[in-house]
C-alpha positions, 0 to 999 in steps of 0.5 A: 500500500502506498500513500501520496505525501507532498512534501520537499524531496529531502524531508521525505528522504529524511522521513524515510530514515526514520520510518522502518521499512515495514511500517512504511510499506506493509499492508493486510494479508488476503483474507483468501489464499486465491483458490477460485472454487472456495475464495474464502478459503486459506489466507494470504501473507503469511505460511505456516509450518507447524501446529502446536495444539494444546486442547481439553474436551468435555464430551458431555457439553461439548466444550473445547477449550484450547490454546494453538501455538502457530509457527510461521514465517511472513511471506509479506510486509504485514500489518495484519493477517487472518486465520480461519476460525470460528470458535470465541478467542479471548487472546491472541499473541504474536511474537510473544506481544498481545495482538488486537483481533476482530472477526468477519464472514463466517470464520475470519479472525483478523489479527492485528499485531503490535507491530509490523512485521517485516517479510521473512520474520519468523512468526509465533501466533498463539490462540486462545479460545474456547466453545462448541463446536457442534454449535458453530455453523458456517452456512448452515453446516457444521463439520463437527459430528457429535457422537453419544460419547463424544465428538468428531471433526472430519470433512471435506474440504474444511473442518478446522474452522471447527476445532482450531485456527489455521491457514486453512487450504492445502496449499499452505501444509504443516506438521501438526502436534496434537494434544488432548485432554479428555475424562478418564475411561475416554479415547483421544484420537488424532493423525500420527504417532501417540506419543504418550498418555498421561493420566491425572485428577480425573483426565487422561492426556493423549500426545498425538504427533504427524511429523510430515506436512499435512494439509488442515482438513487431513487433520482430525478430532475424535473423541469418545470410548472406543475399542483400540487395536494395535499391530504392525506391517512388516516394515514396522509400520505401527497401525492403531485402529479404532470403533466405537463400542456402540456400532450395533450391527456395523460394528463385525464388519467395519473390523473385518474391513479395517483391520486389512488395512496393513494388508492392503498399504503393503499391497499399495507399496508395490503400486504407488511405491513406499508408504509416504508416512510413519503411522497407519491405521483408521477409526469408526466413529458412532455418527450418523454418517455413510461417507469416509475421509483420508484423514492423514494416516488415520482414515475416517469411515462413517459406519454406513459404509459397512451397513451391507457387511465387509467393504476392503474396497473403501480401505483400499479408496481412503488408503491409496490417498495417502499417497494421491491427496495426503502426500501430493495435494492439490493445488487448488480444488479444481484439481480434485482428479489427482486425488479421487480419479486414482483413488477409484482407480486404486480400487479396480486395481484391487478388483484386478488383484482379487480376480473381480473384474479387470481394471479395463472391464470395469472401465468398459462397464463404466464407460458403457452403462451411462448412455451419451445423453447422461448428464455424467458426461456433461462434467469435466473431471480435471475442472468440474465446478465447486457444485461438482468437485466430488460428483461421480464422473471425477471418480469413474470418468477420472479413473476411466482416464487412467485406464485409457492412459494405461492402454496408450502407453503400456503396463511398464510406463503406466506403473511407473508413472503410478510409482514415480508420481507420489516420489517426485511430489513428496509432500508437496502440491501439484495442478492436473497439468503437472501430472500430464507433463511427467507422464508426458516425460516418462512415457516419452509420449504426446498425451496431452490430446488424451487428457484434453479428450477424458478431462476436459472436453463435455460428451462421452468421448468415442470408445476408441478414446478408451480402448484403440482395439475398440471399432470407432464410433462410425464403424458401430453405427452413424449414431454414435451409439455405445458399445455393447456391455461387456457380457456381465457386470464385473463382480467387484462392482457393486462394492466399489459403487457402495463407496461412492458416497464416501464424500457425501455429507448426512444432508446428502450434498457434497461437502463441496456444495458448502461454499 
């Protein structure tokens, strides 16, 4: 920001001596960090590279008191930053200085430090606040789930508004310290490693820690009275798994499915390649909820999701993001096919395994079932819209993609690419773009026409598209009618279509409808 003063040449040189710098120049923060699905979404001016949150929890009023310490560095001059939050602060610090706050929209603080601070400071901000989560609405929504004994925070693409202040947008992603008191005979669970537990004066205190960048909505919350089960892969990997104790009739076969989740990383291992993290496992919450969440190596499944018995295909969904979603985020939210067109394609790649339809008839069987007119075909999986960021075409139609990937440019290069991507993205972010161009570069072939073809461009491309041995269009009919289906419906597919609904709220939209 910049302000016009008249005044004599050498005054104004003089004034410039005695100003510092940062005060002369500096100026807010964005309150959104740019992403045109979710403008209000993560903040400018400022990264964050680590969580300390220091939190108490009351399952029977559903008070959350907390105090988050933020460690950041100003990627601007700064006069004034926000963090997204929607809970009551009494106080804020920054660099140890008591820092004036005021809020706006549904979930900005506005933090107005003492001073200013000069780009490149490192930053301290410390918060604290206290409320009900489950009170707090944001549109008229919570992402925080209350349970019989407790509550949860798990969705997609935000739930930290609800439980901690944060940059909230995985752009900006930090390692996470996670430390929670809660009534004795009471469970804690979070992402991570659990450091240690602690009991005293009625309360037990559960240190969780996630130390690789984690974007905030991977971050998660549950608290209540589980059952906890403990293992570990071969490679010494430690699994904490847990369920509450009052799943009812789900309760057999969400054990059944979640307890293979050692199981299916280690196959996963040989797909995408080493498992990105140091902690594996998952939790099923008593909420009244049918979706799942790839919450940093912990996953969240609703119950729902094993309501027709044992479903290892959403494990092998929620686990394959480790790698597609967790370690190489998005970008922006448009680019949501790096993340669910592999993870269902991850899930045919199991059917493929364990001789239930091959990954290219259930291709075939998806490209065939929904006529040219569907509106399926109308979206555009590599930019489909907020209203449609997690609509079925992103994960068939995305996953559909691959498989005509896989037939361009053969098995050895199409694996290769799977294993190579996670590795050359570690921790980091990337656009749809960026994986057309290292695929382009190790296949050493032009594709970008082929991802033009299935990600971009409304209409059901010709089955040619899909499969080259397929007859084209005009040698079928001059209607451009489909393929005959393939002679029966691959056996694996009914399960894998039980967990389209892993990001579907309890009101039966999309989280990404939200905004």
């Amino acid at each position: 920001m910049h302000r016009k003063v008249i005044v004599p040449s050498v005054l104004a040189a003089s004034l410039l001596l005695v100003i510092p710098a940062s005060a002369a120049s500096s100026g807010p923060g964005a309150p959104g960090i740019g992403d045109p699905y979710y403008p209000a979404s993560g903040n400018g001016g400022y990264d964050v590279s680590h969580y300390d949150l220091r939190l108490k929890y009351q399952p029977t009023t559903d008070l959350l008191e907390g105090t988050a310490t933020l460690i950041a560095t100003a990627k601007q001059d700064l006069s004034r930053f926000n963090l997204d939050f929607g809970l009551k602060v009494s106080e804020i610090r920054v660099n140890g200085a008591k820092a004036k706050f005021a809020t706006s929209g549904d979930h900005e603080l506005e933090v107005t430090p003492a001073k200013p601070l000069a780009r490149n400071t490192p930053l301290t901000v410390v918060v604290t606040y206290a409320g009900k989560p489950s009170e707090l609405k944001v549109d008229g929504w919570t992402a925080w789930q209350r349970t019989p004994d407790g509550g949860v925070a798990a969705q997609e693409p935000d739930s930290a508004v609800w439980w901690f202040p944060s940059n909230d947008h995985p752009l900006d992603k930090a390692t996470f310290d996670v430390s929670v008191s809660v009534p004795d005979g009471t469970q804690a669970i979070s992402n991570g490693v659990l450091q240690s537990q602690t009991s005293r004066l009625g309360w037990t205190r559960y240190n969780w820690r996630s130390n690789k960048p984690q974007a905030t909505y991977l971050a998660t919350l549950a608290v209540g009275k589980f059952d906890i089960t403990t293992d570990r892969t071969a490679s010494g990997l430690p699994i904490v798994n847990a369920y509450s104790k009052d799943l009812g009739d789900n309760a057999g076969a969400a054990r059944a499915s979640v307890e293979r989740t050692g199981e299916v990383t280690e196959w996963l291992e040989g797909v995408f390649g080493p498992y990105p993290f140091n902690a594996l496992g998952g939790y099923v919450p008593n909420v009244n909820a049918g979706y799942a969440l790839e919450t940093q190596t912990r996953p969240f499944y609703g119950p729902r999701q094993f309501q027709n018995g044992a479903n290892v295909s959403v494990v092998v969904h929620e686990l394959a993001h480790q790698w597609y979603g967790d370690s190489v985020s998005v970008e922006g939210w448009k680019d949501i096919w790096i993340n669910e067109g592999f993870a269902r394609y991850s899930q045919w790649l199991w059917s493929e395994k364990e001789g239930e339809g091959t990954a290219q008839e259930l291709a075939d069987w998806a490209y065939s079932l929904r006529p040219a007119e569907d509106a399926f075909w109308q979206v555009k999986p590599g930019d489909p819209g907020p209203e449609n960021q997690f609509h079925g075409a992103v994960y068939d139609r995305g996953a559909i993609a691959l498989q005509a990937l896989r037939n361009e440019i053969g098995d050895e290069k199409f694996f290769e690419i799977l294993k190579g991507w996670p590795t050359e993205r570690a921790y980091g972010n990337a656009k749809v773009g960026d994986f057309v161009r290292y695929a382009e570069k190790v296949s050493r072939k032009p594709l970008a026409q082929l991802f033009e073809t299935w990600l971009y461009t409304p209409g059901r491309p010709d089955a040619s598209a899909l499969n080259p041995a397929a007859p084209t269009a005009k040698a079928r009919s001059a209607q451009q009618s489909a393929p005959a289906k393939p002679a029966a419906e691959p056996k694996s597919w009914k399960k894998i279509a039980e967990t389209n609904t892993v990001h579907d709220t309890e009101h039966g939209a999309g989280p990404g409808h939200r905004h």
